[in-house]
MARLO-405283 format. One record per atom (N, C-alpha, C): x, y, z. Coordinates in steps of 0.2 Angstrom, whole numbers, padded with zeros to 4 digits, always signed. Example, Ala and Ser with C-alpha at 12.3 -4.5 7.8 and 13.67 -1.06 7.14 Angstrom:
BEGIN
+0066-0028+0039;+0062-0022+0039;+0066-0016+0039;+0064-0011+0035;+0068-0005+0036;+0064+0000+0039;
END
This chain:
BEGIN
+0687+0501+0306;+0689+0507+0309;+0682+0511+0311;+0683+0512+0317;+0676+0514+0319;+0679+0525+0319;+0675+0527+0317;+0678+0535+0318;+0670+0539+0320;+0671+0544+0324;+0665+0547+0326;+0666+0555+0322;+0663+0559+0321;+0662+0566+0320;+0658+0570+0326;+0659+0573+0328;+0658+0577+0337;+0656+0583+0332;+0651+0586+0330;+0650+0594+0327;+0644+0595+0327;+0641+0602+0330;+0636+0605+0326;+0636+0606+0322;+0638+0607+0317;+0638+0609+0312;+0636+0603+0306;+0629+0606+0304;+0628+0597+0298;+0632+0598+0291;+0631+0604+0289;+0635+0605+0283;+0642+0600+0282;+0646+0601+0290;+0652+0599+0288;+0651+0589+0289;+0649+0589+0296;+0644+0580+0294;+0643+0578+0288;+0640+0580+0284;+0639+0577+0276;+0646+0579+0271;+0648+0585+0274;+0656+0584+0268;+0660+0579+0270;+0662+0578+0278;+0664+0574+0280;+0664+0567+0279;+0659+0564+0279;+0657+0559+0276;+0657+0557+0269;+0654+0562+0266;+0658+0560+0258;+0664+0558+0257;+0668+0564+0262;+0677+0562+0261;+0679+0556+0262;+0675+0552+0266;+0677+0546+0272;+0674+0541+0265;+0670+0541+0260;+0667+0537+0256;+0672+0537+0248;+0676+0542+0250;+0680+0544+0242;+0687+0539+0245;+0688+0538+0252;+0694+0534+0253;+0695+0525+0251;+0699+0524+0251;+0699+0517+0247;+0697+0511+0253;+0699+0511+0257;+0695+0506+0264;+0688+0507+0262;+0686+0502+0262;+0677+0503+0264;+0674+0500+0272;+0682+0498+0276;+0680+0495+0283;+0678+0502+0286;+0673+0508+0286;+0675+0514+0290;+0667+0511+0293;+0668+0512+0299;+0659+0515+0302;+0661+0518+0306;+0655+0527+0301;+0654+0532+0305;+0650+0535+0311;+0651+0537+0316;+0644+0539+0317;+0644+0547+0320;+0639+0550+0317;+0638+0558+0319;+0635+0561+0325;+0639+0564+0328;+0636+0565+0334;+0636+0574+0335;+0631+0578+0335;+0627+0585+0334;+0630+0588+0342;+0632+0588+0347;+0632+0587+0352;+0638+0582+0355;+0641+0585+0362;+0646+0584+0365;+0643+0580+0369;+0637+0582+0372;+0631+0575+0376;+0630+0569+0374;+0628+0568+0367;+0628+0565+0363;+0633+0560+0365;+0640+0563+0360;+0645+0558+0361;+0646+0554+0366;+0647+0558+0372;+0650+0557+0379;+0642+0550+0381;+0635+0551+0380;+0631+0545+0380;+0631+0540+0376;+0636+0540+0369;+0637+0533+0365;+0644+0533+0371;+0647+0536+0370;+0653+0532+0374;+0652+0528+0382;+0648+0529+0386;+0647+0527+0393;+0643+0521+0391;+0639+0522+0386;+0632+0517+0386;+0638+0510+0382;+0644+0512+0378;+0647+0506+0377;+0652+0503+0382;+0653+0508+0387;+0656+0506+0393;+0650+0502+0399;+0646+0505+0400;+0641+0500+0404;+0640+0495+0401;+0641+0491+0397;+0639+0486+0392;+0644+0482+0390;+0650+0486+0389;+0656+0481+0391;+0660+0479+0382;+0657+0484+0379;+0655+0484+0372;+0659+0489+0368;+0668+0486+0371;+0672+0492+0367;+0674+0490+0359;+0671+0482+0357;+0671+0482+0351;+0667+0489+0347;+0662+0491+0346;+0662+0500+0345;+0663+0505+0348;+0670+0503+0351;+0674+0511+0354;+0676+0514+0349;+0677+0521+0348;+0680+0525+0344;+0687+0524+0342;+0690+0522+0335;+0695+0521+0332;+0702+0531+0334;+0694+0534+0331;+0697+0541+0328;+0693+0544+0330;+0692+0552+0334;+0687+0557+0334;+0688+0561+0330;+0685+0564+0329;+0684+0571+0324;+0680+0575+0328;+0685+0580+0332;+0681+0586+0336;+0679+0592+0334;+0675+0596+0336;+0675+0602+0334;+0676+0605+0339;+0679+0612+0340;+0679+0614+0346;+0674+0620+0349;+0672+0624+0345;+0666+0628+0345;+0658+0626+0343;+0656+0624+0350;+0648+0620+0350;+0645+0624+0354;+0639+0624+0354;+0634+0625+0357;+0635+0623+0365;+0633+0624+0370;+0632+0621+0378;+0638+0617+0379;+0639+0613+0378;+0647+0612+0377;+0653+0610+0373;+0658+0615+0372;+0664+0614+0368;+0667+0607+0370;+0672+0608+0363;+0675+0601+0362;+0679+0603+0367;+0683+0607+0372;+0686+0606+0375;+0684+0603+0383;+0678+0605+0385;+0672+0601+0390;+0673+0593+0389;+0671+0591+0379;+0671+0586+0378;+0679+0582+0380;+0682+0587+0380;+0691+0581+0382;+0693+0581+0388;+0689+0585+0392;+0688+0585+0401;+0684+0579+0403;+0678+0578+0399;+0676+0573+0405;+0677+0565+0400;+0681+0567+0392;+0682+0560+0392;+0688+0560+0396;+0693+0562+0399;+0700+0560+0401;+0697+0555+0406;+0689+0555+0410;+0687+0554+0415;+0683+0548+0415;+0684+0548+0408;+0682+0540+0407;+0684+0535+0408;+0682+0529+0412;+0687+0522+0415;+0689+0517+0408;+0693+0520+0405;+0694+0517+0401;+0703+0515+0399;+0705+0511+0398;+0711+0509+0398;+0714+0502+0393;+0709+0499+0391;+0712+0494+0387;+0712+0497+0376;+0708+0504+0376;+0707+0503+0369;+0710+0513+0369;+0714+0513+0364;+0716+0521+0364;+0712+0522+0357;+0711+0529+0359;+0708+0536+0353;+0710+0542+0351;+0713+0541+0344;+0717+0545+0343;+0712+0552+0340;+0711+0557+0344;+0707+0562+0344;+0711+0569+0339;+0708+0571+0333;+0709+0579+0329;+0705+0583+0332;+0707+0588+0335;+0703+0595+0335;+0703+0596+0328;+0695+0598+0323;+0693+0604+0317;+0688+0607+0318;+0691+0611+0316;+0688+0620+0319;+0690+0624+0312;+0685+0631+0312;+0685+0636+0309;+0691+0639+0312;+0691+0640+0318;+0695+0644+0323;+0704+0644+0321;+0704+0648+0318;+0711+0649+0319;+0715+0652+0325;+0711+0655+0332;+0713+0657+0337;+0719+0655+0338;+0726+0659+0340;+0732+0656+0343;+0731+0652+0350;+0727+0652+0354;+0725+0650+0359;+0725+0644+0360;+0719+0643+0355;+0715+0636+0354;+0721+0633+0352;+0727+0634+0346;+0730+0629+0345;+0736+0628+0351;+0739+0633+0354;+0741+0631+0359;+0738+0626+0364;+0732+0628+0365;+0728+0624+0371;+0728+0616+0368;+0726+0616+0361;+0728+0607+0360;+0734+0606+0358;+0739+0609+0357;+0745+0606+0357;+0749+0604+0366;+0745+0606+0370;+0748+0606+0377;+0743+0600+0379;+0735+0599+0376;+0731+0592+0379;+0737+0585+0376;+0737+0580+0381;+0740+0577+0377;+0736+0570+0375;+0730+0572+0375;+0724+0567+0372;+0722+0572+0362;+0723+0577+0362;+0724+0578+0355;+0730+0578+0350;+0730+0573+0345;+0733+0573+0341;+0736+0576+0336;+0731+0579+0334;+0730+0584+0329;+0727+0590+0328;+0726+0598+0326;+0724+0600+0324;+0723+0604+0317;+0718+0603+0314;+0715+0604+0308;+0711+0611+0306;+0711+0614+0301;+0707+0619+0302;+0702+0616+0296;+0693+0615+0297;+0689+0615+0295;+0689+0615+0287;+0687+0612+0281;+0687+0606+0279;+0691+0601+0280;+0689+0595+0280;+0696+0591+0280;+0695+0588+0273;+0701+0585+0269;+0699+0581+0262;+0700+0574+0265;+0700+0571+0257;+0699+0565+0257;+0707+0561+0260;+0710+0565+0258;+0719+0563+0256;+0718+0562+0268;+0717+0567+0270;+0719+0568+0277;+0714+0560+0279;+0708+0559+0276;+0706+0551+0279;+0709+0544+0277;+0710+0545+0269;+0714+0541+0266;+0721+0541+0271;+0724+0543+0275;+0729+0543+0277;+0729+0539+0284;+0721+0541+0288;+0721+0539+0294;+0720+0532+0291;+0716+0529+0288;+0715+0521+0284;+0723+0519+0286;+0726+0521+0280;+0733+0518+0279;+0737+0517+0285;+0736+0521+0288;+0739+0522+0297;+0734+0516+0299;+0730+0514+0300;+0726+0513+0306;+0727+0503+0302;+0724+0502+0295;+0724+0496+0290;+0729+0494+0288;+0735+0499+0290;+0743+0501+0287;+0743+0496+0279;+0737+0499+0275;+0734+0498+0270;+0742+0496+0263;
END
């Protein structure tokens, strides 16, 4: 299972990642990406390349970033040419804004809505789901 993490914030990068280490699958490759630019250039350079064996299994968005929001980020992936491999995308966020959760319950590329930490039990699950462990 490939899963990305989308977040400025390092703090949550390193919790995150321990929780992903405390689960019982050891197939997980993470990768962290500080920036929405970022992602969105691992994702195309795997498309120009033909190289969706490392597409993303699972995102982990955040939706308050720097120069561009996770929401930016779910605009121009909609717009990516992509059609043979799905992503199942969480919005986590500190934000409990009534807004923001409406606005991802109406995207219907977000799955989920999280509010900042996630534990281990919440990755443990996507394993089970994804390994149907």
């Amino acid at each position: 299972m490939i899963l990305y993490f989308i977040d400025d914030d390092h703090a949550a990068h390193v919790y995150h990642n321990i929780m992903v280490e405390d689960i019982e699958s050891n197939d997980i490759t993470v990768s962290n990406f500080y920036s929405v630019d970022d992602a969105l250039s691992k994702l195309n350079e795997s498309l120009n390349d033909n190289s969706l064996e490392n597409w993303p299994d699972i995102i982990i968005l955040d939706i308050n970033m720097p120069i561009k929001t996770g929401w930016k980020f779910l605009e121009e992936y909609e717009l990516l040419p992509i059609q043979e491999k799905t992503t199942r995308i969480f919005m986590a966020t500190n934000s409990e804004n009534p807004a923001d959760l409406r606005k991802a319950r109406e995207c219907s590329l977000v799955e989920g809505y999280k509010i900042k930490y996630l534990d281990s039990s919440f990755f443990q699950q996507l394993a089970e789901e994804h390994f149907a462990l």
